[in-house]
Kinemage of the C-alpha trace (Angstrom):
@kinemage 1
@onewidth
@group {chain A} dominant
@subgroup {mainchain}
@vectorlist {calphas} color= white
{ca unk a 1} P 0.000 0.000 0.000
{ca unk a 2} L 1.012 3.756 -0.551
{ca unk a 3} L -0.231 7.010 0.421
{ca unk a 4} L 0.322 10.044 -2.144
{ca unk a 5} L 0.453 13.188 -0.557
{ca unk a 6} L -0.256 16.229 -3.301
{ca unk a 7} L 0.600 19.917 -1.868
{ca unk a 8} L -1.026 23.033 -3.598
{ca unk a 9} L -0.753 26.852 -2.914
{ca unk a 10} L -3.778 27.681 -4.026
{ca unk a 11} L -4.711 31.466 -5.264
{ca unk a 12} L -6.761 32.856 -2.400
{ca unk a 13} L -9.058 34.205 -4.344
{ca unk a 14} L -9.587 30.829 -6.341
{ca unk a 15} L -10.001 28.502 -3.455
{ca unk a 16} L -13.785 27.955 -4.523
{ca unk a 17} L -12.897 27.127 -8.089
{ca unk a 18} L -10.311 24.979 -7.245
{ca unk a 19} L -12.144 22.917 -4.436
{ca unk a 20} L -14.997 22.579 -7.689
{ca unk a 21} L -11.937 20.838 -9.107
{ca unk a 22} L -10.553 18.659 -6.738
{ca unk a 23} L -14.156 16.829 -5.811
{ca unk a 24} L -14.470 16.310 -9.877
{ca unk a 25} L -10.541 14.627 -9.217
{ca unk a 26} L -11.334 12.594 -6.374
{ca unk a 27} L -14.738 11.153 -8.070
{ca unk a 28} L -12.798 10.547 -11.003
{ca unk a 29} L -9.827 8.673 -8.917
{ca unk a 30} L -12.163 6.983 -7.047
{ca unk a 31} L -12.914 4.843 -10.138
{ca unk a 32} L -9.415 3.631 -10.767
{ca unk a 33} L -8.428 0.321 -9.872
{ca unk a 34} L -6.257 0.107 -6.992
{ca unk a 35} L -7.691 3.580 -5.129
{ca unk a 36} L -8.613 3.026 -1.597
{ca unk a 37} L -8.951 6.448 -0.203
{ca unk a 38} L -9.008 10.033 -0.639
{ca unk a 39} L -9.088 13.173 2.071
{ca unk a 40} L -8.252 16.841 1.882
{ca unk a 41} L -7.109 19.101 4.043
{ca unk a 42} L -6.468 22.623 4.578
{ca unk a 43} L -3.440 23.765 6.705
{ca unk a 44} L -4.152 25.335 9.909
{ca unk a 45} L -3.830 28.724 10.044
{ca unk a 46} L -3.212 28.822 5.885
{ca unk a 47} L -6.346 28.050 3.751
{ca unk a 48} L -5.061 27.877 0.258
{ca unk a 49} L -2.244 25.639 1.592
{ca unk a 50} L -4.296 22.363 0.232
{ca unk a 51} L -2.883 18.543 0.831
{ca unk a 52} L -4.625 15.627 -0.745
{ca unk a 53} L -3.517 12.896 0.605
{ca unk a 54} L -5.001 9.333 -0.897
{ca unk a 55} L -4.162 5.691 -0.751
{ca unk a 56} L -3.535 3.199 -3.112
{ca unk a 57} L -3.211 -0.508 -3.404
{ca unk a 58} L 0.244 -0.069 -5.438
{ca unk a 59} L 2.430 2.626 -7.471
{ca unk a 60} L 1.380 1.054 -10.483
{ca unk a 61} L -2.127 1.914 -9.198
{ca unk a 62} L -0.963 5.696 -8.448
{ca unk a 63} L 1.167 5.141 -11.587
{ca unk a 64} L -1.978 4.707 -14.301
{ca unk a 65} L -3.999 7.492 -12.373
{ca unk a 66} L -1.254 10.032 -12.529
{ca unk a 67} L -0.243 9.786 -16.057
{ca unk a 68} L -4.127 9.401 -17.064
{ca unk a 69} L -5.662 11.912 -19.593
{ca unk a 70} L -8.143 12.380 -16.923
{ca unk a 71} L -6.062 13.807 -14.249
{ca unk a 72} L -3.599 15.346 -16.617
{ca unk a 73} L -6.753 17.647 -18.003
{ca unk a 74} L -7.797 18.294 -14.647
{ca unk a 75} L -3.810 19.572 -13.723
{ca unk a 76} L -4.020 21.876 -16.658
{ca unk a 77} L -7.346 22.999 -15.934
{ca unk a 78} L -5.594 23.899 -11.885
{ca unk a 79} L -2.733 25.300 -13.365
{ca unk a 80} L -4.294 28.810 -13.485
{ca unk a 81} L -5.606 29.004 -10.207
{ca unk a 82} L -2.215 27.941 -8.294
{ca unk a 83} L 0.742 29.883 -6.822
{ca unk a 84} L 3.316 27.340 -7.580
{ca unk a 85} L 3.923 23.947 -8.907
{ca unk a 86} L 2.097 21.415 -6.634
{ca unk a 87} L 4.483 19.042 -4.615
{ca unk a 88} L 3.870 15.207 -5.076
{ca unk a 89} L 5.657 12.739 -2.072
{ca unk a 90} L 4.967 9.485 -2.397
{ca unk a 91} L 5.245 7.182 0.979
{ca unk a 92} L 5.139 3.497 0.815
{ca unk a 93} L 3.968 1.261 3.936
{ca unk a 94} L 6.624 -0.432 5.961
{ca unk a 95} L 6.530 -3.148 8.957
{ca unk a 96} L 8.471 -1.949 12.091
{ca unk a 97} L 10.715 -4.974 13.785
């Protein structure tokens, strides 16, 4: 299992437009084989500082989700209302001993 964690600044003044976005992402996602989960969140303190954070069975999973036509439309329809390239960590599940 992994989690992808997506960071956005969003324009304050486009918050609404992009959180119009983001559900239309999510719905979308949700239909991809191998997506468990989805949440966002705004930071404290810093509402257009946006994390999505979602789960997946497996990369590949992420893999064929992130390099979709779907999401890629969806980036370039974003594009306008962020500050700043989004930032895209990707944490894999590990047993402790």
């Amino acid at each position: 299992m992994i989690r992808v964690i997506i960071e956005r600044q969003v324009n304050p003044e486009k918050v609404d437009d992009y959180h119009g976005l983001i559900r239309k992402a999510k719905n979308k996602a949700s239909n991809v084989p191998g997506f468990l989960s989805g949440e966002i969140f705004n930071v404290l303190g810093n509402s257009n500082h946006i994390v999505v954070m979602s789960c997946w069975d497996t990369i590949e999973a992420w893999e064929i989700w992130a390099e979709s036509e779907q999401r890629l439309e969806l980036l370039e329809a974003m594009r306008p209302l962020l500050e700043n390239d989004e930032k895209v960590t990707i944490l894999e599940s590990t047993s402790l001993k």
